[in-house]
DRENDO-1510 file (C-alpha; in Angstrom, 1 decimal, always signed):
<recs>
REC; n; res; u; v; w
REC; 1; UNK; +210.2; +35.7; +145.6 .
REC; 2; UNK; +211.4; +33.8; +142.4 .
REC; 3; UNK; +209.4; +33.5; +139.2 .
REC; 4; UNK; +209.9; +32.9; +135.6 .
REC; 5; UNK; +208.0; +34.8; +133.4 .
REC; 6; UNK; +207.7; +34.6; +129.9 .
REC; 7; UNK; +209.4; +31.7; +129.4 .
REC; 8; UNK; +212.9; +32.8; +129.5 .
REC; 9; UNK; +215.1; +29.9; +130.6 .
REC; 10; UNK; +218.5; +31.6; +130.9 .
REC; 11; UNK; +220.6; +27.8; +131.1 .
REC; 12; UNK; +224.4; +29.6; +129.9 .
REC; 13; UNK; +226.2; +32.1; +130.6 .
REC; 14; UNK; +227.9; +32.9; +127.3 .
REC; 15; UNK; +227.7; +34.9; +124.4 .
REC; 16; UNK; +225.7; +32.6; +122.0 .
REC; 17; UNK; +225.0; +30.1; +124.5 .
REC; 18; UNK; +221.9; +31.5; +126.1 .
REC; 19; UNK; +218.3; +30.3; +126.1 .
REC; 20; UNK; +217.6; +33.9; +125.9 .
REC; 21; UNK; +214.3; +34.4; +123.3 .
REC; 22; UNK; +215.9; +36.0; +119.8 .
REC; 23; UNK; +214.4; +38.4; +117.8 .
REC; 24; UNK; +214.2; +38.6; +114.8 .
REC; 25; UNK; +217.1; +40.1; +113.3 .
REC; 26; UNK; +216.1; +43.5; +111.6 .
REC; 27; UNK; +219.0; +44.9; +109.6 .
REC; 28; UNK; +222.7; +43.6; +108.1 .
REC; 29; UNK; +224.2; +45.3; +111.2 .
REC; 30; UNK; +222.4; +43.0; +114.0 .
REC; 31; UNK; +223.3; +40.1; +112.2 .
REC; 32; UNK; +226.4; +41.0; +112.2 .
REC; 33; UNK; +227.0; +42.2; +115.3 .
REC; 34; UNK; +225.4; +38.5; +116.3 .
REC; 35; UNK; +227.9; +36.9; +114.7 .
REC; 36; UNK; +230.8; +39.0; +116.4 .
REC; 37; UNK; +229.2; +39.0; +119.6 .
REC; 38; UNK; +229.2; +35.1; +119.3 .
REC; 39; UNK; +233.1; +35.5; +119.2 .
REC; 40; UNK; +234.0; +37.6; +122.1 .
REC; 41; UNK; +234.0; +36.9; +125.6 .
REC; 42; UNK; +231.7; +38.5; +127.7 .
REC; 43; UNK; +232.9; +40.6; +130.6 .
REC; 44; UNK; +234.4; +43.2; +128.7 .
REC; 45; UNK; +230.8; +44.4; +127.5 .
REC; 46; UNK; +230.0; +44.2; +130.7 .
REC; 47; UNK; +232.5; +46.3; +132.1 .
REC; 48; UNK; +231.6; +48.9; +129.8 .
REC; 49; UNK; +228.1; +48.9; +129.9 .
REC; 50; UNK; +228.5; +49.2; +133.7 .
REC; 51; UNK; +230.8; +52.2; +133.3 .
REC; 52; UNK; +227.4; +53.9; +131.2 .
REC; 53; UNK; +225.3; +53.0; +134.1 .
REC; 54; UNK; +227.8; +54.4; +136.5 .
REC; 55; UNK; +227.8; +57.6; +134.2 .
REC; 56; UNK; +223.8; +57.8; +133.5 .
REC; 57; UNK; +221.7; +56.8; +136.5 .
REC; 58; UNK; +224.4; +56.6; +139.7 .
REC; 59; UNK; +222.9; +60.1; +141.3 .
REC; 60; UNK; +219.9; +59.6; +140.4 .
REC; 61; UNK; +219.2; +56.1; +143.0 .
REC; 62; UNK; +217.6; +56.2; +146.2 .
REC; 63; UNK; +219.4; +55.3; +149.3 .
REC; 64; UNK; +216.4; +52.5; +149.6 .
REC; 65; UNK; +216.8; +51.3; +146.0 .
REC; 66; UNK; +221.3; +51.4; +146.5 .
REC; 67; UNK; +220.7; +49.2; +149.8 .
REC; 68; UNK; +218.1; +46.4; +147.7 .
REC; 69; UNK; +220.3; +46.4; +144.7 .
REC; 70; UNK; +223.8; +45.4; +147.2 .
REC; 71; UNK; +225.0; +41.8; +146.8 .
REC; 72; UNK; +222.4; +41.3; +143.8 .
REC; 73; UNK; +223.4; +39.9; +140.5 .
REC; 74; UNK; +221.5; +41.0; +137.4 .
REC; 75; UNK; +221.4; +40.2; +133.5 .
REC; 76; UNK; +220.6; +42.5; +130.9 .
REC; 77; UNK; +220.3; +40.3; +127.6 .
REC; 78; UNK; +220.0; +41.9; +124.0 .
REC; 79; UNK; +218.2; +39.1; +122.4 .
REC; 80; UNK; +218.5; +39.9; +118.4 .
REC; 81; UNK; +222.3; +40.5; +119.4 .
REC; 82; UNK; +223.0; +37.7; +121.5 .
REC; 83; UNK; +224.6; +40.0; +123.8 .
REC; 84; UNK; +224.0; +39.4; +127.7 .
REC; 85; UNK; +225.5; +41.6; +130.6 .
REC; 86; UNK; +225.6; +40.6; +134.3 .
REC; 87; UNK; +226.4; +43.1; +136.6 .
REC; 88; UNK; +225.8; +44.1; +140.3 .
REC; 89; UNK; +225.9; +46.8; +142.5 .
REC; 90; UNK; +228.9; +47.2; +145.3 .
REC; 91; UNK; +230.5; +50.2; +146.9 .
REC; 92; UNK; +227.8; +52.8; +146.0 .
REC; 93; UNK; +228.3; +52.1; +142.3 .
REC; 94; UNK; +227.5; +49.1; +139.4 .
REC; 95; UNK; +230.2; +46.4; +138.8 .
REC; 96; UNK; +230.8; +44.0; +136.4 .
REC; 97; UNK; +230.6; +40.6; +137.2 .
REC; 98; UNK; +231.6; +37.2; +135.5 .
REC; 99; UNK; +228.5; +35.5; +134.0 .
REC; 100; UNK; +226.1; +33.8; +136.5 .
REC; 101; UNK; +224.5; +30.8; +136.2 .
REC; 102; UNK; +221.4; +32.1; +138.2 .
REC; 103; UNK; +221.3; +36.3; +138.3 .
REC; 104; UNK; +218.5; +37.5; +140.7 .
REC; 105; UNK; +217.2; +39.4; +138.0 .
REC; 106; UNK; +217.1; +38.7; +134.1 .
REC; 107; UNK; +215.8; +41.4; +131.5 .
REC; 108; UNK; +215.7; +40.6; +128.1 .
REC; 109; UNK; +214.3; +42.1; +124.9 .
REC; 110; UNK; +215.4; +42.9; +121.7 .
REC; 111; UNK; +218.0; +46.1; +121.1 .
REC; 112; UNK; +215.4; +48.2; +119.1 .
REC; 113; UNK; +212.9; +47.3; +122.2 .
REC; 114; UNK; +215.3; +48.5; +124.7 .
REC; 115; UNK; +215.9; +51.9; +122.7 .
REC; 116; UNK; +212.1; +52.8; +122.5 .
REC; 117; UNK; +212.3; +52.4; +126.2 .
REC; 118; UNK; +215.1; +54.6; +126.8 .
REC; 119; UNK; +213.9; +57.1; +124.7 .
REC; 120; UNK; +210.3; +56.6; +126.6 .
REC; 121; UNK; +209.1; +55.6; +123.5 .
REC; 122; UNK; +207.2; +52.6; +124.3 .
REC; 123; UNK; +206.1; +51.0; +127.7 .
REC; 124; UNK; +207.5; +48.6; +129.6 .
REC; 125; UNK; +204.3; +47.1; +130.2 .
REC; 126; UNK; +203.3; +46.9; +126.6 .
REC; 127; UNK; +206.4; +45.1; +125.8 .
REC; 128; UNK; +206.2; +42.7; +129.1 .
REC; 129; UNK; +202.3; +42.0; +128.1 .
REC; 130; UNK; +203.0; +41.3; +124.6 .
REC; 131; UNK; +206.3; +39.2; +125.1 .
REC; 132; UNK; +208.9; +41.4; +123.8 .
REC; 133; UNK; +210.3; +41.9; +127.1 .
REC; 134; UNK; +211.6; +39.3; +129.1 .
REC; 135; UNK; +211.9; +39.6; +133.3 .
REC; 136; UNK; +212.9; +36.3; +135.1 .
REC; 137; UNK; +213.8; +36.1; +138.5 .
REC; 138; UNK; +213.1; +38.0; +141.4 .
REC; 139; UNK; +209.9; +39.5; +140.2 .
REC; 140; UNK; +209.9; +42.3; +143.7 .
REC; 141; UNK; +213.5; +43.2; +142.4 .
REC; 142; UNK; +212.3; +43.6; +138.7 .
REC; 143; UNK; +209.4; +45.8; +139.9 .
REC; 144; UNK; +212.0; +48.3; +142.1 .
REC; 145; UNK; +214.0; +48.8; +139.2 .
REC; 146; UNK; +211.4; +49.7; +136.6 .
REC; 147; UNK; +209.5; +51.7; +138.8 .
REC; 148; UNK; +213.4; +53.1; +139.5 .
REC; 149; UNK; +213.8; +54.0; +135.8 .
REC; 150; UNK; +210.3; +55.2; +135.3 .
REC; 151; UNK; +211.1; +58.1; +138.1 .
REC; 152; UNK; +214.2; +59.0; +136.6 .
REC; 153; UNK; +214.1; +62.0; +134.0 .
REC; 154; UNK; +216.2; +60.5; +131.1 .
REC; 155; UNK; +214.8; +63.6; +128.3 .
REC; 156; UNK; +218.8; +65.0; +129.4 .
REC; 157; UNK; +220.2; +62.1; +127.7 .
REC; 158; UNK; +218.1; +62.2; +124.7 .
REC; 159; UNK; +220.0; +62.0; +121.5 .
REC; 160; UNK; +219.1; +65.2; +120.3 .
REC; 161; UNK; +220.2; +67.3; +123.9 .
REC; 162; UNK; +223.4; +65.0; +123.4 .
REC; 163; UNK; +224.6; +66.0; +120.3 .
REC; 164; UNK; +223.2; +69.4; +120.9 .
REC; 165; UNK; +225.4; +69.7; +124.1 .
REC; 166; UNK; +228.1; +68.2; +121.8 .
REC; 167; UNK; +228.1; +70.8; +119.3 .
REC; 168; UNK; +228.1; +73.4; +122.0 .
REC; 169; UNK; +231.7; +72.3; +123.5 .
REC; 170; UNK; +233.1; +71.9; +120.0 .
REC; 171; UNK; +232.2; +75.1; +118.9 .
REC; 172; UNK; +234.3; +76.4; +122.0 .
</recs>
């Protein structure tokens, strides 16, 4: 099932070239990352934004979620940074991929949205409902993988248990 929600017309592939919806750009840092971003090509952030997935949420996917995520192409775009990432999964783990004309999944919003999320600090929902975040595409797809990360205990990763855990191995 295919659907566009939200108006998100993804028509490029490249950094700066995407009908992503912006957001407004809240500090001197995104707007300058923006402009960098603009500069660089993309499959380089991909590749390492892939190697933080393989690092973060590998062992904690389903066999059933592994098997619907093989052969699929999906977009992660940062709106307010003009930053996209296509990736996809292959092998038991996430690759990068070049950019895709048409991923099977897009999710966009802006980089402050997507750190409330990961820090369980806001709802998906909430953000879907009042248009900060973006899903276009396979909607059944989109639904498995937020109802994938809402399962997954990410308070380990929290910044606080990081630097914590940090401190700990330093001190050795």
């Amino acid at each position: 099932m295919k659907a566009a929600t939200h108006g998100a017309n993804h028509a490029g592939a490249r950094r700066g070239a995407t009908s992503l919806p912006r957001g407004p750009l809240g500090s001197p840092f995104t707007a300058a990352f923006a402009s960098l971003s603009a500069l660089l090509p993309a499959y380089p952030g991909a590749l390492l934004f892939v190697g933080g997935l393989n690092l973060l949420l590998v062992r904690h996917l389903p066999a059933d979620v592994r098997a619907a995520l093989e052969g699929k192409t999906l977009r992660i775009g940062v709106t307010d940074l003009g930053v996209t990432f296509d990736f996809g999964w292959r092998a038991q783990r996430f690759v990068p991929k070049r950019a895709s004309v048409d991923p099977d999944l897009t999710i966009a919003a802006s980089a402050a949205d997507f750190w409330l999320l990961a820090q369980r600090r806001e709802d998906p929902d909430t953000l879907f409902f009042n248009r900060r975040l973006v899903m276009e595409g396979d909607t059944e797809l989109g639904l498995m993988v937020k109802n994938t990360l809402d399962g997954i205990d990410l308070s380990q990763y929290a910044p606080e248990r990081m630097l914590a855990r940090w401190r700990q191995v330093l001190k050795r």
